[in-house]
N, C-alpha and C positions, 0 to 999 in steps of 0.2 A: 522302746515305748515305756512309760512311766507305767510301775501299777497302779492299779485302781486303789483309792483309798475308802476304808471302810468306817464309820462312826454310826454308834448307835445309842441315843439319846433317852434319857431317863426313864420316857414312859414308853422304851419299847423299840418305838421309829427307828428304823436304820436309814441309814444315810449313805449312799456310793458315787462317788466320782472317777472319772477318771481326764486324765489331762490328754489333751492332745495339741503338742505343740504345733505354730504354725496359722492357725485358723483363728478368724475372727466373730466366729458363733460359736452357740453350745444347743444342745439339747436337752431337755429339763423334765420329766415325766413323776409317774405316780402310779404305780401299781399295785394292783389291790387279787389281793389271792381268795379272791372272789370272781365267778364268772357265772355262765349257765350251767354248770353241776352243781350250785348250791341251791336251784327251785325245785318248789314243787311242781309237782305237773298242773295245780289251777294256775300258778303263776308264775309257767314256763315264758320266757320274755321278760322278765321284770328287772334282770338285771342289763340287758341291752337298753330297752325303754329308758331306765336309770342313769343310763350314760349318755343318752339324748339329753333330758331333764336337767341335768347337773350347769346344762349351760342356758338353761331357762330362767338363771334370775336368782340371786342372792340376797341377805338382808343388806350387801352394800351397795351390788353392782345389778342392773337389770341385766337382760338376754343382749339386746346393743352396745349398752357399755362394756359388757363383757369381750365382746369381737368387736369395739374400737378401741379400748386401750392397746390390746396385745396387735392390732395391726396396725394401728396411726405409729408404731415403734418398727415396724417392718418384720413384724414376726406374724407367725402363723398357730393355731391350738388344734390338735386332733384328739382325737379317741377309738379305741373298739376296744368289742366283748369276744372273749373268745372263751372255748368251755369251763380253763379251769382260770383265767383271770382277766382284770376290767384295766385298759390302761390308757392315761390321759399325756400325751404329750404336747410340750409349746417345745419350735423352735425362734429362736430369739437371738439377735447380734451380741457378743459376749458383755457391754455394760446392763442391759436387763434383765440380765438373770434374776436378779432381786424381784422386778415386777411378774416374771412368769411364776416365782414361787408363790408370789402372794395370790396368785389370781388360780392358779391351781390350789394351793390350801382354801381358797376363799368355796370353789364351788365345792368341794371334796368334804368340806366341814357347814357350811350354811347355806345352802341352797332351799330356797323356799317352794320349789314345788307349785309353781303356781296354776291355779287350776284350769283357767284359759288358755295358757300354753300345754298344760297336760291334755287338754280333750282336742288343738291341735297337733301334737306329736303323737299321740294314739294313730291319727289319721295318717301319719309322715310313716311310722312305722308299717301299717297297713298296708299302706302302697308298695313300701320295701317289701314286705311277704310278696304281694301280688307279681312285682318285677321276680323274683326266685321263680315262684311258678309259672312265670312266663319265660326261664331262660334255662333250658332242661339242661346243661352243663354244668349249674347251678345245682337245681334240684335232684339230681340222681345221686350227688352228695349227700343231701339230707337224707334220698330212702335210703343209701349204704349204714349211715352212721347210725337209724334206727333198728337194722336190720342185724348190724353187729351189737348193739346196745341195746335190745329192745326192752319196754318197760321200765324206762330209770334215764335220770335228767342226763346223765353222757348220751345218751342217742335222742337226744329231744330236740330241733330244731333250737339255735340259739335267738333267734327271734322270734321266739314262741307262736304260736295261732292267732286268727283273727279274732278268735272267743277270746283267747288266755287276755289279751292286750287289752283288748276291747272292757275287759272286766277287771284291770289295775288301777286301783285308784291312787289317791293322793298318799292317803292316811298309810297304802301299801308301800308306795316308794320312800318314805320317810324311812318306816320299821324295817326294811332292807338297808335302809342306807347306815341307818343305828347299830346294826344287828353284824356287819359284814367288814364296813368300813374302820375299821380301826386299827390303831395303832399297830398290833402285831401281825398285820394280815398287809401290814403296807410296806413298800419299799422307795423310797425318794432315790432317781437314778440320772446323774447330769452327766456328760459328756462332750467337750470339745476346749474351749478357753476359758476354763470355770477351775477357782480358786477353792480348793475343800473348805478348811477353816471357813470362809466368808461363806461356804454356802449351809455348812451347817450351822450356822449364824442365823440367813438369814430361815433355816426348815426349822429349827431350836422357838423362832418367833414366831413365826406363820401357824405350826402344828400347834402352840404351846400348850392348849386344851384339848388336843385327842387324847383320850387316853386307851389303855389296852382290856382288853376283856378275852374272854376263853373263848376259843373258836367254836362254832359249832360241827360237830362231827358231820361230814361225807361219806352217805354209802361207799364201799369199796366199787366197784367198775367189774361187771359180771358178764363176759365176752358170749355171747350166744352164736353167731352164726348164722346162715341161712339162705331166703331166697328170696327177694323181692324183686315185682315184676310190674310195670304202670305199661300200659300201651297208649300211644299218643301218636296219632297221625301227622309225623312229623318229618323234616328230611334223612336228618341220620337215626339212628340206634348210640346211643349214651351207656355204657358197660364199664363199672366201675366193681375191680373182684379185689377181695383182698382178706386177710388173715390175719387173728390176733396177733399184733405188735410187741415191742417190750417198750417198760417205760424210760422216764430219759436216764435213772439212775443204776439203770442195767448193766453187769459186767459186760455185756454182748452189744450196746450201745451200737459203740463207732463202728461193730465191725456189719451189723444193720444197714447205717448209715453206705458204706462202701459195699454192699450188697445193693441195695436198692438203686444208687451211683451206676454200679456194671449191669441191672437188668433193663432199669428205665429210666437214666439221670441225666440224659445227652444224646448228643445226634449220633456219637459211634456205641450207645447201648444196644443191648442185645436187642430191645424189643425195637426199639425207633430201627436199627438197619432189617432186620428180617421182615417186620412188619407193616415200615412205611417203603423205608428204600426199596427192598426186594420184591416187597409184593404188593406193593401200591395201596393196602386195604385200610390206611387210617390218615389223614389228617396229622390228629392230634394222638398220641401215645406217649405214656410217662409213668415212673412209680413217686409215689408221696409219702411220708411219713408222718404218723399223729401220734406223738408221744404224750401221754399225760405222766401224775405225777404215780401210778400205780399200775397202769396198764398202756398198750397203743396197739392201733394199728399198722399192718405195713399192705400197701392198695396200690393197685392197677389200674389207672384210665385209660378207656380208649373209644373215640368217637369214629363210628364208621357208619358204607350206608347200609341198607335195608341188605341189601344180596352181599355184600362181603360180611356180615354179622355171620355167615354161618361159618365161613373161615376164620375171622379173628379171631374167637374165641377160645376154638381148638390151638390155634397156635400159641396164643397167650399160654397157653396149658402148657404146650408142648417143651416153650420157653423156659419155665419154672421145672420144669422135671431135667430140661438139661442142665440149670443150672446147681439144680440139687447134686449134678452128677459129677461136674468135672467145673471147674475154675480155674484157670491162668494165672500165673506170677505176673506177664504182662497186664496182663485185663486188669489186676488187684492193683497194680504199681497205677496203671493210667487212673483207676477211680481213687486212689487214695489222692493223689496229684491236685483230682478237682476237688475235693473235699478241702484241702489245704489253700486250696487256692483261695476259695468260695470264704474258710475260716479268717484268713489274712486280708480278705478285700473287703469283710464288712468292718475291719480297723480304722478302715477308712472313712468312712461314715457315723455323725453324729448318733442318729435315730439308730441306727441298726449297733450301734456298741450301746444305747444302754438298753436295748433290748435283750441284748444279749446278759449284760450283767443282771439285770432282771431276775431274768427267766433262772439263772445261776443263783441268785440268793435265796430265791425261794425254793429253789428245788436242794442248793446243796447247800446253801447256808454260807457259802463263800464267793468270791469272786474266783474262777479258776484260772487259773496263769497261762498266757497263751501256749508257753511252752509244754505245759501241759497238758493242753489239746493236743498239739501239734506229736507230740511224743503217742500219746495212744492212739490217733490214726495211723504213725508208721508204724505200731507195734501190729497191727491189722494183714494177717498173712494169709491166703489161700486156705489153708486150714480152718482157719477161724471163720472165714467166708463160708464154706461148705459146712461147717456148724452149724452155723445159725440160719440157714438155710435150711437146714433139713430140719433145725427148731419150730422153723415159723411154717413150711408148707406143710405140715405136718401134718396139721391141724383141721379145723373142721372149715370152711369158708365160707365166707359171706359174699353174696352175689345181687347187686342191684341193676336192673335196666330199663331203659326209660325210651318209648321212641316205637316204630314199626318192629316188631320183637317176631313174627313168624318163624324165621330163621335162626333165632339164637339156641342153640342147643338144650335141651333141660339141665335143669341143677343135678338130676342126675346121672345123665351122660357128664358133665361136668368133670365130677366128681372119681366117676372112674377113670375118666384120663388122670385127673393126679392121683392116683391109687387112692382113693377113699372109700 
């Protein structure tokens, strides 16, 4: 595979390709190292709203125009906000690459905010809140991520409140969009039958009036812990446990990654067989990872009903204490396998490789070689597994649950099963 080429442009802009022969699209995106950690708590939401907005209307193109040029060409535009960044991608047949940059630099730098579409998307938003707290596997995320985060925009709802939204105006998503979007907070990231040279051609034209400004400083990310508890007369119990993480630039990274892989990554992890297979008591079981750019979490889901909550929980526990204790060569070789696998198959894919180069420039400042992946998940040995394991349970936890709760054990029975 060709590497990724990298250019970085007068005022800042970086510029990443990479080629994949073969294919006759590309995917073409804009990441902005802005997300929901950069609000304040009156105007938690402001940068998800912002990304609704962006496709509300330009000083060239309106909100229609906009979704008939990139579709009458057979291409598609997306977006989301996630904590620590905002990202806009078009896929597009590999001759309009040209018209996806324009139309991405078009809303990204001139968007006009217009106010009748702002007091409808206020509403569009709204509803999306409403749908979360109508879909508790949804929402029992949100009370984890507060619960571990409390007081500070990492555990804030990325779609802020009904208040927060409801009280963003116009004049507020401009001074966000001034304030955040710029040059050195961005990354232009194409991937699939895309010519570098030509395409920093045409980001060198499109950009040529962003310029850079000083980022504004982010609180650091202050892991708190704890116990949140909603009851909701509901069919299952929603139990999501988990412990501060490391962030993605942590020596202990991949061997995280191949921990979480062997407790909760797959139908032969520890918890899926003991806990679904074995003993019937969940549905849905799995471990997750949220890595930011200073801290993460490392988290447990598991949906069960009312009368098995009083068993999952203990077991969950029990799970984690065994695996604090003892690890396998085999176990470590099968989850490294799927990590590899998982890393080589999103190659394969437009959208998921420049996500990935993304998510690498901003965090390490380079594109990282795949062979360089691939080399520090096999450097990941039992050892290292049982490290950072005993790193992360260590610790104090944070416990969200959401649903007919009678049964669930207290945070402090909890607690003593992992020796806390």
């Amino acid at each position: 595979m060709t590497a990724p080429a990298v250019t970085v442009l007068d005022n800042g802009l970086r510029v990443v390709s990479a080629l994949m022969p073969g294919l006759e699209t590309a995917a073409v995106g804009v990441w902005v190292n802005a997300g929901a950690r950069c609000e304040a708590a009156a105007t938690n939401g402001i940068a998800h709203l912002l990304e609704h907005m962006a496709f509300k209307g330009t000083k060239r193109r309106n909100a229609l125009a906009i979704a008939e040029e990139i579709e009458q060409v057979g291409g598609h535009v997306n977006a989301y906000t996630s904590r620590e960044c905002t990202a806009y991608v078009a896929r597009v047949l590999k001759e309009n690459v040209p018209l996806a940059v324009d139309i991405l630099a078009d809303i990204l730098q001139h968007s006009v905010m217009p106010e009748d579409e702002l007091g409808r998307e206020r509403e569009v938003v709204i509803q999306e809140i409403a749908q979360v707290h109508d879909t508790p596997d949804d929402l029992v995320f949100d009370l984890f991520q507060e619960t571990a985060f409390p007081d500070q925009s990492l555990g804030r709802s990325i779609l802020g409140t009904e208040k927060t939204v409801a009280g963003i105006s116009r004049e507020m998503l401009i001074d966000h969009m001034a304030r955040h979007y710029d040059a050195g907070r961005m990354v232009v990231v194409a991937a699939g039958h895309v010519d570098h040279e030509a395409l920093v051609g045409h980001v060198a034209e499109a950009f040529a009036g962003l310029a850079a400004r000083p980022a504004d400083p982010v609180a650091p990310a202050t892991y708190a812990g704890g116990d949140r508890r909603q009851e909701q007369p509901l069919e299952q119990v929603h139990l999501v446990l988990g412990l501060k993480g490391i962030a993605y630039d942590d020596p202990d990274f991949y061997a995280q990654q191949v921990l979480a892989t062997a407790l909760g990554g797959g139908m032969s992890s520890r918890l899926f067989q003991e806990v679904r297979e074995n003993r019937g008591l969940a549905y849905s079981i799995y471990t997750f990872l949220s890595c930011y750019a200073d801290s993460g979490l490392f988290g447990i889901y598991a949906g069960t009903g009312e009368g098995e909550a009083a068993q999952t929980l203990p077991l969950v526990c029990a799970e984690i204490n065994r695996v604090c204790a003892e690890v396998g060569e085999e176990e470590v070789a099968r989850s490294r396998t799927q990590l590899k696998a998982s890393v080589l198959m999103s190659l394969e894919s437009t959208s998921s490789r420049c996500e990935q180069l993304a998510r690498q420039m901003i965090v390490f400042k380079r594109p990282l070689p795949i062979d360089e992946i691939i080399a520090k998940i096999e450097a990941v040995d039992p050892p290292a597994v049982l490290d950072v394991a005993r790193r992360l349970f260590s610790g104090k936890p944070a416990l969200a649950a959401l649903g007919p709760l009678s049964n669930v054990e207290s945070y402090e029975e909890m607690m003593a099963r992992l020796g806390n």
